[in-house]
TIPA-370702 format. One record per residue: chain; x, y, z of N, C-alpha, C in turn; residue number from 0. Coordinates in steps of 0.02 Angstrom, whole numbers. Layout:
N
chain / n_c1 / n_c2 / n_c3 / ca_c1 / ca_c2 / ca_c3 / c_c1 / c_c2 / c_c3 / resi
A / X / Y / Z / X / Y / Z / X / Y / Z / NUM
...
//
This chain:
220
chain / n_c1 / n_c2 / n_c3 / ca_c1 / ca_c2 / ca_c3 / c_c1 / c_c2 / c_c3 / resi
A / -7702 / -43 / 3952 / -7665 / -105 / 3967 / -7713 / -161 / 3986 / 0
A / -7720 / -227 / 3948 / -7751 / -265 / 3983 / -7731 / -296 / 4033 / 1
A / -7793 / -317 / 4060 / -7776 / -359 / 4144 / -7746 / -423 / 4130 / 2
A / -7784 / -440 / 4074 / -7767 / -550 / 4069 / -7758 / -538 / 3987 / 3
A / -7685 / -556 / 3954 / -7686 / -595 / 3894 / -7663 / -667 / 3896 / 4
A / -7698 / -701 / 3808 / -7692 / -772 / 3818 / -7636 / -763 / 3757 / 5
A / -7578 / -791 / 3746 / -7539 / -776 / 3701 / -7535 / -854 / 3658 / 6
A / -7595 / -873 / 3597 / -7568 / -934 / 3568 / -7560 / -984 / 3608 / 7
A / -7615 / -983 / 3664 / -7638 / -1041 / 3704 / -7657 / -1105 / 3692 / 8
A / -7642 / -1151 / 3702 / -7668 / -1235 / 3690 / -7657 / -1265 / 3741 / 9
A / -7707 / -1311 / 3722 / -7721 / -1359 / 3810 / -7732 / -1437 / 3772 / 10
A / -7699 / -1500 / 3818 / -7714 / -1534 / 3794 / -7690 / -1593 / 3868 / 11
A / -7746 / -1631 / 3865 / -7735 / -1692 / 3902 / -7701 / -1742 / 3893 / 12
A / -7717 / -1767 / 3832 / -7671 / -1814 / 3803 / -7645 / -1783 / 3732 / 13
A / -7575 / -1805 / 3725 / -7536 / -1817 / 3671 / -7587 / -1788 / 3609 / 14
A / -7577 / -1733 / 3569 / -7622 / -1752 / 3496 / -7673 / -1748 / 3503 / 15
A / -7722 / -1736 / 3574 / -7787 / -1761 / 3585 / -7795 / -1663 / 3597 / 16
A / -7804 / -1611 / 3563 / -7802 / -1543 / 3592 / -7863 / -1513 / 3592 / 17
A / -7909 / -1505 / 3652 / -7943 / -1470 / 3668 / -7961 / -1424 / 3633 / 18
A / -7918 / -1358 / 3630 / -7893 / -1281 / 3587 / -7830 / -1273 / 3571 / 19
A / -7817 / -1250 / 3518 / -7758 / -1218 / 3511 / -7770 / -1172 / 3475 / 20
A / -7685 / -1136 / 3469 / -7691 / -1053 / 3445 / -7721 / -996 / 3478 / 21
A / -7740 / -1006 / 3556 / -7804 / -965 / 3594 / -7751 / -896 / 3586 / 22
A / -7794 / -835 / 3560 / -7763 / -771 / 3579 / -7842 / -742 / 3617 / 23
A / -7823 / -701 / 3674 / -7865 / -650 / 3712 / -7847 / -597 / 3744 / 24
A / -7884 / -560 / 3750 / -7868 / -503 / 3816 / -7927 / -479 / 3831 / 25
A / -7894 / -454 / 3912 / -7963 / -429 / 3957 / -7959 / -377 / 3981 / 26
A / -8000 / -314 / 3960 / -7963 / -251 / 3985 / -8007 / -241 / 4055 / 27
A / -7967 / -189 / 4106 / -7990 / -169 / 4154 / -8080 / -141 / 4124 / 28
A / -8122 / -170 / 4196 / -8170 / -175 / 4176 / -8233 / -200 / 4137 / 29
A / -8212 / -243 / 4081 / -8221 / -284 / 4017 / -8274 / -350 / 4059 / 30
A / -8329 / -342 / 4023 / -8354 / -388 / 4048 / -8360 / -467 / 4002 / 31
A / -8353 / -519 / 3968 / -8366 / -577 / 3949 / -8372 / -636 / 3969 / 32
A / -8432 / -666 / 3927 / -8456 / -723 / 3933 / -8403 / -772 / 3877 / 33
A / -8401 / -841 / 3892 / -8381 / -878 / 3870 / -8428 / -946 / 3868 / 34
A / -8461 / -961 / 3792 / -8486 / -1046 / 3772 / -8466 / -1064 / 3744 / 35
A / -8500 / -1135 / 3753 / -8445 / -1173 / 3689 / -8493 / -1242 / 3699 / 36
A / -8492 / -1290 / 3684 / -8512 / -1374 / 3684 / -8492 / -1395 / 3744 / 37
A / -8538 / -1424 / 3783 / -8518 / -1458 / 3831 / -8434 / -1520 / 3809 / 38
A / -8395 / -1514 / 3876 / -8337 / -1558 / 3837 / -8288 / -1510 / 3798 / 39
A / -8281 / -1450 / 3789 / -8243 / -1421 / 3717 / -8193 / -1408 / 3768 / 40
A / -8201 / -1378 / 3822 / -8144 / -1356 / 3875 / -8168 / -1264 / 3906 / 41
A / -8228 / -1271 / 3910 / -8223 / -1194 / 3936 / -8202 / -1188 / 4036 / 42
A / -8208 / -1217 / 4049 / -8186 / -1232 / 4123 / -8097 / -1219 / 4128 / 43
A / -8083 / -1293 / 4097 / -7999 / -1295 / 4070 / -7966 / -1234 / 4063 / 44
A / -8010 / -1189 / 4015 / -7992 / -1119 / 3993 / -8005 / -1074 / 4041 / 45
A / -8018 / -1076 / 4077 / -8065 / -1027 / 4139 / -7994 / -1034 / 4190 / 46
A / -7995 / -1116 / 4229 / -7917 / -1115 / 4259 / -7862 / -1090 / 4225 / 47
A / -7854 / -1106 / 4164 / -7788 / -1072 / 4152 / -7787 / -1010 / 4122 / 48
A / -7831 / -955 / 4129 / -7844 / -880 / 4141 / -7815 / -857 / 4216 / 49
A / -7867 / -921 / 4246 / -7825 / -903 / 4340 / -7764 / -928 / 4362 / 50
A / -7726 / -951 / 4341 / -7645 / -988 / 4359 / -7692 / -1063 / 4402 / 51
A / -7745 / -1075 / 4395 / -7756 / -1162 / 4424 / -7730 / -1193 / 4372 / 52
A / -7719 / -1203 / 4302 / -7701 / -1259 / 4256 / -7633 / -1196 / 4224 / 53
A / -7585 / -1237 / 4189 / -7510 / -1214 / 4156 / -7528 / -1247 / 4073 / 54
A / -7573 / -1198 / 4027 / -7554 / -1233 / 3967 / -7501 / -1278 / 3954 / 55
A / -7521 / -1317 / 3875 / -7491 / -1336 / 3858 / -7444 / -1303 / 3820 / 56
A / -7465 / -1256 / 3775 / -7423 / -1216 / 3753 / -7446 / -1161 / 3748 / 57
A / -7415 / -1101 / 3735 / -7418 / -1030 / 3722 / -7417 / -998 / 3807 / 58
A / -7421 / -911 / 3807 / -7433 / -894 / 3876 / -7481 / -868 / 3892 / 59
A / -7469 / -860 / 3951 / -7524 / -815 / 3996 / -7490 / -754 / 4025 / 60
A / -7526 / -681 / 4004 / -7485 / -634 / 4054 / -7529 / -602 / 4095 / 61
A / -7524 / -571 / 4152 / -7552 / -560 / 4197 / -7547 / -480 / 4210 / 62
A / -7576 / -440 / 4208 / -7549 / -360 / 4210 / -7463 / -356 / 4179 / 63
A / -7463 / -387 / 4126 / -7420 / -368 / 4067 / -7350 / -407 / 4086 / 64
A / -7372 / -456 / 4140 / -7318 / -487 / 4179 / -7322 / -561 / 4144 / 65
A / -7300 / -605 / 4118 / -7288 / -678 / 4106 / -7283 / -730 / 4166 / 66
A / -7333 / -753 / 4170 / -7338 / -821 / 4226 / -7307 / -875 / 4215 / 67
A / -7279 / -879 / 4166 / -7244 / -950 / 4144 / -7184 / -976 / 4208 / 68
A / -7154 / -920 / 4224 / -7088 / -925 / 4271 / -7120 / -915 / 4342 / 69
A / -7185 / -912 / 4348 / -7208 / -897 / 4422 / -7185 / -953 / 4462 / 70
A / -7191 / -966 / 4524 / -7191 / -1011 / 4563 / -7265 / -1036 / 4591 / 71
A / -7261 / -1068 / 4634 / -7330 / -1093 / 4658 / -7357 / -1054 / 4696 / 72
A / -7298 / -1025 / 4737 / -7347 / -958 / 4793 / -7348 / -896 / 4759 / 73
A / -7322 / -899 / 4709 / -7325 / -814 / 4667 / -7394 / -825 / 4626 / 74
A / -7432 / -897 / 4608 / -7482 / -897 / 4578 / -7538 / -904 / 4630 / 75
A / -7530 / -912 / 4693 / -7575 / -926 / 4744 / -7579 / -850 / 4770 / 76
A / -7535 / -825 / 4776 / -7543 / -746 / 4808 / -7580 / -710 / 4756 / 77
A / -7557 / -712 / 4697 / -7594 / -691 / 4642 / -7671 / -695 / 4647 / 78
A / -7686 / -751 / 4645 / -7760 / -775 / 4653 / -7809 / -740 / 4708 / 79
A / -7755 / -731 / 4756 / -7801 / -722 / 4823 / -7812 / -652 / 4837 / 80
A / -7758 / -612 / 4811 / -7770 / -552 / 4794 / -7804 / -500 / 4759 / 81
A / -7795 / -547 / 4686 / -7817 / -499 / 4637 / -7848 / -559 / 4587 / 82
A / -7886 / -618 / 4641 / -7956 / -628 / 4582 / -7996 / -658 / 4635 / 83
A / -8059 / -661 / 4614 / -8114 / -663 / 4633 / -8144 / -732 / 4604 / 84
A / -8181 / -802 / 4635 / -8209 / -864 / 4608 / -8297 / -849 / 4649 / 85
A / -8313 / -868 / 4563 / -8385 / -885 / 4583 / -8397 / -951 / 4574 / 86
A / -8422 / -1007 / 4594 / -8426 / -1080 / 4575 / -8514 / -1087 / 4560 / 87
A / -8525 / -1151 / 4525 / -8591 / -1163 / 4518 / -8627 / -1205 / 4601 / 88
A / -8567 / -1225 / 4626 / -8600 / -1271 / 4683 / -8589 / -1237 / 4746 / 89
A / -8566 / -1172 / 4742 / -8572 / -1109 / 4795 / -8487 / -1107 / 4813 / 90
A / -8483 / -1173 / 4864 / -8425 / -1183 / 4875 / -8425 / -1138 / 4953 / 91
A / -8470 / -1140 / 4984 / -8443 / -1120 / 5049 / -8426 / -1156 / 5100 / 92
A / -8380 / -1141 / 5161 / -8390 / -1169 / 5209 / -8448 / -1200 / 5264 / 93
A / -8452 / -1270 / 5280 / -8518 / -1257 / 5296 / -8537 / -1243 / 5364 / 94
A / -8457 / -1252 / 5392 / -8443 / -1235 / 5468 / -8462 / -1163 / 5490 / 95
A / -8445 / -1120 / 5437 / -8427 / -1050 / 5431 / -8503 / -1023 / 5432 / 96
A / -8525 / -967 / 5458 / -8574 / -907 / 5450 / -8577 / -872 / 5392 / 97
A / -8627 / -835 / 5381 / -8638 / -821 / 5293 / -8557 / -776 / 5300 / 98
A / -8551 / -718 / 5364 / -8505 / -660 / 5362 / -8489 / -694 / 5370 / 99
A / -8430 / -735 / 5406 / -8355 / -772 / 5393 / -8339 / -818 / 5359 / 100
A / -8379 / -843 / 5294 / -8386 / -855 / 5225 / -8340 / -795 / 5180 / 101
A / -8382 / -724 / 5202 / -8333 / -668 / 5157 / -8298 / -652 / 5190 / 102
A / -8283 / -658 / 5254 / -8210 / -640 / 5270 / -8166 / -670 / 5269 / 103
A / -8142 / -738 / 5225 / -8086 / -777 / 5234 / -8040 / -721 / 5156 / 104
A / -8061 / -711 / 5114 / -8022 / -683 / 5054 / -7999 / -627 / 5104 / 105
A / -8011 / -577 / 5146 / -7980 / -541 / 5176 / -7942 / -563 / 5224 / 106
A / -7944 / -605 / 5252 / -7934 / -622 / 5321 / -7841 / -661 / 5265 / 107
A / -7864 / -708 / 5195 / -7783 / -738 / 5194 / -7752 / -690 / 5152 / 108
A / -7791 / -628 / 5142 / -7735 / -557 / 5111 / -7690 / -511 / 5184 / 109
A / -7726 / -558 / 5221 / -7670 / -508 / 5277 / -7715 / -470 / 5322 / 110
A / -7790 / -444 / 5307 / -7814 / -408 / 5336 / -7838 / -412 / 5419 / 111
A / -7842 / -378 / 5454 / -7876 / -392 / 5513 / -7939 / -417 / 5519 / 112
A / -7964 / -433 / 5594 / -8026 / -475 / 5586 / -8077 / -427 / 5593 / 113
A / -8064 / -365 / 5613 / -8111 / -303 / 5621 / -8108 / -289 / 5551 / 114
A / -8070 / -285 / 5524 / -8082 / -241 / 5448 / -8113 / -297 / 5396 / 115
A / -8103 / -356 / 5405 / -8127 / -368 / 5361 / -8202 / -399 / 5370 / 116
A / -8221 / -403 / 5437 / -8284 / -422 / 5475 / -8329 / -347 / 5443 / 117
A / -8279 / -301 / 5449 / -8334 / -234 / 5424 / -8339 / -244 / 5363 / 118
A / -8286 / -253 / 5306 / -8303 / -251 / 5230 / -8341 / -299 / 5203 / 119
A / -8339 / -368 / 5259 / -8405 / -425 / 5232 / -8460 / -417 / 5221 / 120
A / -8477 / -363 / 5290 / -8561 / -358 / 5320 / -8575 / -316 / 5292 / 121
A / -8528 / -248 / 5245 / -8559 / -202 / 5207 / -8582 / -232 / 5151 / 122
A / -8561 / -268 / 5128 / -8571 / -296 / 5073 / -8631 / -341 / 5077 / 123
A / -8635 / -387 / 5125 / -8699 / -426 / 5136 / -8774 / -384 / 5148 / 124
A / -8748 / -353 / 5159 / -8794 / -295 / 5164 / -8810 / -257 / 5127 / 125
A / -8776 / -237 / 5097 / -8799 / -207 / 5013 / -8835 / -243 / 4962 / 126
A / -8827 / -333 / 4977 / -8835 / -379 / 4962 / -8921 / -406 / 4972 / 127
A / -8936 / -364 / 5029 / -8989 / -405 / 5076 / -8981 / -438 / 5118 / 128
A / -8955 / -455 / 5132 / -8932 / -526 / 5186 / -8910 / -503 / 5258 / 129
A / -8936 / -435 / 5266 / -8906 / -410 / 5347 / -8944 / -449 / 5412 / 130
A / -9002 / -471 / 5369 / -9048 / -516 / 5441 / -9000 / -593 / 5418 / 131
A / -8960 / -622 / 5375 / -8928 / -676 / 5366 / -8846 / -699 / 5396 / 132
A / -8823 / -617 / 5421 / -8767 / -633 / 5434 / -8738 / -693 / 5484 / 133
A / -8774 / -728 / 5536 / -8738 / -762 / 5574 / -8761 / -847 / 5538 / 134
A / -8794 / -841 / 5507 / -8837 / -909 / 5463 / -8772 / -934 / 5438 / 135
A / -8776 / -1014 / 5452 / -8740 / -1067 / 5424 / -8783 / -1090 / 5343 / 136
A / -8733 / -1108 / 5310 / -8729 / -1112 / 5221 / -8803 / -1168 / 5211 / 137
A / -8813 / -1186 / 5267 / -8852 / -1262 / 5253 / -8941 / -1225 / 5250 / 138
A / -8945 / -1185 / 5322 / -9003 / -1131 / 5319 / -9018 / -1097 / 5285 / 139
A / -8979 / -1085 / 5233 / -8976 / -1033 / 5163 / -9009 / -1052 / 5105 / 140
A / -9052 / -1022 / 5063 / -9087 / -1040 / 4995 / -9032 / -1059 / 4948 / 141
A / -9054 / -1079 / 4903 / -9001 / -1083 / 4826 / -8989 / -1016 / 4826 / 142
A / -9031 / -960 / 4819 / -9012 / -873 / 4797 / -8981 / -841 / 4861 / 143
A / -8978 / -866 / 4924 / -8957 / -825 / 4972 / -8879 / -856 / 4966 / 144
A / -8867 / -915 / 4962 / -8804 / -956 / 4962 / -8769 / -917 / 4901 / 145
A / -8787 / -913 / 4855 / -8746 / -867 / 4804 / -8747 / -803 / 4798 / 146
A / -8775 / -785 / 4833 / -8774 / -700 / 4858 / -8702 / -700 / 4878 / 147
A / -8709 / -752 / 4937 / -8633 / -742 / 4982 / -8595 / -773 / 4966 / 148
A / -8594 / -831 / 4884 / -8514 / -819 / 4851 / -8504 / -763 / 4824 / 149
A / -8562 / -719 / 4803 / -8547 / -671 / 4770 / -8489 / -601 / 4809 / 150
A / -8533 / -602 / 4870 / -8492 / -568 / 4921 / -8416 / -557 / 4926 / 151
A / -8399 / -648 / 4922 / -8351 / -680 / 4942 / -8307 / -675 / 4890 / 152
A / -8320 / -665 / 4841 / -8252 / -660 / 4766 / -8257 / -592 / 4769 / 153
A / -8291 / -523 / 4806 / -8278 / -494 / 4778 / -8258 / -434 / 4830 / 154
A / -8256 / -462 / 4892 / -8234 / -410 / 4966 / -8174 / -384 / 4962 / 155
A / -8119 / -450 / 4944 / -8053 / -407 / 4928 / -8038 / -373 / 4869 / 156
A / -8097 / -331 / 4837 / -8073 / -305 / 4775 / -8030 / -329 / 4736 / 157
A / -8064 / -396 / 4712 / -7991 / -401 / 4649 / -8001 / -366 / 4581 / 158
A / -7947 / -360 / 4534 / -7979 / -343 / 4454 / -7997 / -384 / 4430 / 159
A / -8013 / -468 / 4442 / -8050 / -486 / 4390 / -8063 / -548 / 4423 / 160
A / -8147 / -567 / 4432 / -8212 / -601 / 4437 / -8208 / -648 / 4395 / 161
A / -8180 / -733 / 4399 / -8210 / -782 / 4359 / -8252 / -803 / 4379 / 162
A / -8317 / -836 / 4333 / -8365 / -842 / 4365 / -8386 / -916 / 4320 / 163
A / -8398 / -983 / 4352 / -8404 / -1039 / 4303 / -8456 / -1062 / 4324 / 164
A / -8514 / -1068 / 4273 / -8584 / -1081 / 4277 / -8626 / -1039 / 4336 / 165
A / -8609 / -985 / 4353 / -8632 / -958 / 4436 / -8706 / -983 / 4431 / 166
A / -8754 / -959 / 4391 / -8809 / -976 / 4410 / -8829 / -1044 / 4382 / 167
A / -8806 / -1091 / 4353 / -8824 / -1160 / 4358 / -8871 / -1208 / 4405 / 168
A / -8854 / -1168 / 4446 / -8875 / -1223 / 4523 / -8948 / -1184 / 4536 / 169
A / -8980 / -1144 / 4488 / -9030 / -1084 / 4518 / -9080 / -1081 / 4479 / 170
A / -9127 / -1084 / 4493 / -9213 / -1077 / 4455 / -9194 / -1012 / 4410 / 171
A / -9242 / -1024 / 4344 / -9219 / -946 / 4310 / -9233 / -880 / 4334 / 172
A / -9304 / -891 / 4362 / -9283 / -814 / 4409 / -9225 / -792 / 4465 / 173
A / -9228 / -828 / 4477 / -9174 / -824 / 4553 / -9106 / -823 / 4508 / 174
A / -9086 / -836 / 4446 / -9026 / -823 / 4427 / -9013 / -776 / 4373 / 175
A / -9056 / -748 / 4349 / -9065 / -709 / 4325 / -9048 / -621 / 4362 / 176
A / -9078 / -632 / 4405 / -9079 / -582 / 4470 / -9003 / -598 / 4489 / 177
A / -8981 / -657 / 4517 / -8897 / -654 / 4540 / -8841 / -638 / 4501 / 178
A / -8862 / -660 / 4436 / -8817 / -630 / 4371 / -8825 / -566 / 4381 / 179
A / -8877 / -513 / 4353 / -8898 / -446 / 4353 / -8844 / -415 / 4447 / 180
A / -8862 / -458 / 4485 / -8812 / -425 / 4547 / -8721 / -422 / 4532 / 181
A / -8717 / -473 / 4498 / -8631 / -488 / 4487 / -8602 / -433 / 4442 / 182
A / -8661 / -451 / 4404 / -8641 / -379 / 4331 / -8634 / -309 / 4372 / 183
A / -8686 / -285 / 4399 / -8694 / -226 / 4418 / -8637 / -220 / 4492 / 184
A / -8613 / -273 / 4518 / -8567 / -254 / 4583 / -8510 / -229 / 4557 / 185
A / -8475 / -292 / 4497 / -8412 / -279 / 4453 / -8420 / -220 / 4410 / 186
A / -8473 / -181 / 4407 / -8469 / -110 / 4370 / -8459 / -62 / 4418 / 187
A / -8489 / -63 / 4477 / -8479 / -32 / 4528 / -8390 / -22 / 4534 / 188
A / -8380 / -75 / 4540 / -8299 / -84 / 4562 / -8252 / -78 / 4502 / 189
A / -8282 / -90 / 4411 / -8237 / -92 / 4385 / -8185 / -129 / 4384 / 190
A / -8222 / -184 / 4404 / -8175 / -262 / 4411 / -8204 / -303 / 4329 / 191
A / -8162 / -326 / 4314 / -8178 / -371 / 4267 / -8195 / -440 / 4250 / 192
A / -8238 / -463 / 4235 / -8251 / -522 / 4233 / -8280 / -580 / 4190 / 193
A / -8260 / -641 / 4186 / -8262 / -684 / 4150 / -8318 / -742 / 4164 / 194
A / -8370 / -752 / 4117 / -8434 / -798 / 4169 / -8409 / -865 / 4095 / 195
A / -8411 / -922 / 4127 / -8434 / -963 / 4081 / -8503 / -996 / 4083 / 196
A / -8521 / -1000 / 4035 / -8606 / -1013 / 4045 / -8625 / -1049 / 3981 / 197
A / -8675 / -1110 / 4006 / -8710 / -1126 / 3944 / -8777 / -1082 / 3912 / 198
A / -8794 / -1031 / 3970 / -8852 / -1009 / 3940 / -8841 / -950 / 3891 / 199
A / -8891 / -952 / 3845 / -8885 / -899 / 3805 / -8905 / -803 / 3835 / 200
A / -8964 / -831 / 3872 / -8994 / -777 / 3893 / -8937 / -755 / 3953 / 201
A / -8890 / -772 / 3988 / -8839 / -746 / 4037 / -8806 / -721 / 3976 / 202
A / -8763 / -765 / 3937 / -8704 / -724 / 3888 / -8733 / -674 / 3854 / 203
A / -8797 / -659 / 3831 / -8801 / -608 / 3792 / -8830 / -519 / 3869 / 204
A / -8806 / -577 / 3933 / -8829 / -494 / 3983 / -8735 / -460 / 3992 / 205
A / -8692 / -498 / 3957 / -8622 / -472 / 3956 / -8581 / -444 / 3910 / 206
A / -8536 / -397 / 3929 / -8511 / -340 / 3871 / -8487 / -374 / 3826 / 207
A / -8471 / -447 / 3796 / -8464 / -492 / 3756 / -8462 / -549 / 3757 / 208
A / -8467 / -576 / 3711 / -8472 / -652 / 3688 / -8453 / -699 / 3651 / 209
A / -8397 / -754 / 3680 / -8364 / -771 / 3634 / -8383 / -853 / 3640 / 210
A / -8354 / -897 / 3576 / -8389 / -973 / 3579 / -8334 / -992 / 3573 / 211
A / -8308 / -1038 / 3614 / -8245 / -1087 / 3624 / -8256 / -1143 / 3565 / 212
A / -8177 / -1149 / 3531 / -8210 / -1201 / 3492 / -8114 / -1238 / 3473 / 213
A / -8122 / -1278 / 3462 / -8049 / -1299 / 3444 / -8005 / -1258 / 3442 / 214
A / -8020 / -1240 / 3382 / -7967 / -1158 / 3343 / -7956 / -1072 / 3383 / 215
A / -7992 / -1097 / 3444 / -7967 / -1018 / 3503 / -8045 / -993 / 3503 / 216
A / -8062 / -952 / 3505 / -8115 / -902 / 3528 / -8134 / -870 / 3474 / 217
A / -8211 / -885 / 3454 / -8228 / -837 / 3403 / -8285 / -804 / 3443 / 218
A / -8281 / -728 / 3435 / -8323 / -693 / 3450 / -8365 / -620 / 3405 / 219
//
């Protein structure tokens, strides 16, 4: 069963003006892909409306074999917070927040306690490297330590599926190279699935596929 199909998807801003159309996809549990395309074509666009942030223009989206079209706003927000995981290019952390209560907010708005999820952060930061980093504010943090702990952070509450848009963008090629190689290998661990959009070639070809966004849907 896949996790995410795109059923004859199109997106469009203006009138006539269409990004993609015809998008068909699916993402099976586990499934790892990359997504390029031309700067401008819409791989971002396409990335939100995989996660319920954007409502095509036309065709659907189903979600563990479920149709989002009729969701509501908190049935797509609970969705999200549950069962997906965001990696951003500009980190996106709090900067108030400590590296650990950075990863404990995805637990903390699934309901969890502040002990349990204070423990599932720090295991993870720690598996991570970052056990001498835990009380460090986002600002004291390298480019590679700061994305360590989004990495953390999309992925404490176990969701099935990891979007990930430009993650290493913001990162020297070694240092992202190495954070990619961590994302890949955590989501195999867990058997979460995930979606990177990326302009680089050398990231899309470290993922179980590769597809190029282009008007006419996804050729891969």
């Amino acid at each position: 069963m896949a996790v995410l199909s795109l059923l004859s998807v199109g997106h469009a801003y203006v009138s006539e003006e269409w990004l993609f159309q015809g998008l068909d996809f699916e993402l099976a549990k586990g499934e790892h892909v990359a997504i390029q395309g031309t700067s401008g074509c819409g791989k971002s666009t396409l990335l939100n409306i995989m996660a319920s942030l954007e409502v095509p223009t036309q065709g659907e989206v189903h979600w563990s074999d479920q149709s989002t079209s009729a969701w509501s706003a908190e049935q797509r927000r609970s969705c999200r917070q549950s069962e997906m995981g965001f990696v951003f290019q500009a980190f996106h952390l709090l900067p108030h927040l400590s590296a650990l209560q950075n990863v404990m907010v995805p637990c903390l708005l699934g309901g969890q306690s502040g002990q349990a999820s204070a423990l599932a952060a720090q295991s993870l930061l720690c598996d991570l490297g970052l056990q001498k980093r835990l009380d460090a504010k986002p600002a004291s943090l390298s480019g590679g330590e700061q994305q360590r702990v989004a990495l953390a952070r999309a992925l404490v509450h176990q969701p099935k599926v990891v979007f990930a848009d430009e993650p290493t963008g913001n990162l020297d090629t070694t240092t992202a190279a190495k954070t990619l190689s961590l994302l890949i290998d955590l989501c195999l661990e867990r058997q979460t699935s995930l979606v990177v959009v990326t302009h680089s070639d050398e990231a899309a070809q470290s993922l179980g596929k590769c597809f190029r966004l282009t008007p006419k849907g996804l050729i891969g």
